[in-house]
C-alpha positions, 0 to 999 in steps of 0.5 A: 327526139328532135328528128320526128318532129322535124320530119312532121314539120317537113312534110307538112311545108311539103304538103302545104307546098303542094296545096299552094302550087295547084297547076293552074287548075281553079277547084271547080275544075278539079272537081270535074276531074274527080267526076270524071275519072268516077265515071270512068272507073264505074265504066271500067266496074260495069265492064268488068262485071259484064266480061266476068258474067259473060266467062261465068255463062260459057264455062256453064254451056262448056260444061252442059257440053262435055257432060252432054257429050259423055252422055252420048258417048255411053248411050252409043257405046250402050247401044253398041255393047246391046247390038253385039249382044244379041 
């Protein structure tokens, strides 16, 4: 049962790894990055949420357009089936 525990130990020198070699950038900018891209992604959720309002609103007037266009194919069809009948 050795192998788990020196797999944790590897992983956690690689992690440590990591957390030493930082790329030159100080904490503070890498806090900026964070904000940053936060921003970003709250754009791209209001952005999102506009494209599926705007989907939502002409599904909703295609609709209220067929239905209307039915209504006035049987009210002319009616109208028709009434002028023959006289």
């Amino acid at each position: 049962m050795t192998e788990p525990d020196n797999t944790h130990e590897l992983v956690r020198q690689f992690i440590d790894a990591l957390k030493e070699h930082n790329l030159g950038v100080d904490n503070e900018e890498h806090k900026a990055h964070h904000e940053f891209l936060k921003i970003l992604l709250e754009r791209e959720h209001r952005s999102q949420a506009r494209w599926d309002r705007v989907r939502e609103q002409v599904v909703g007037w295609a609709l209220i357009a067929f239905l209307g266009g039915i209504g006035t194919a049987v009210y002319s069809w009616l109208i028709n089936l009434k002028d023959h009948a006289k």
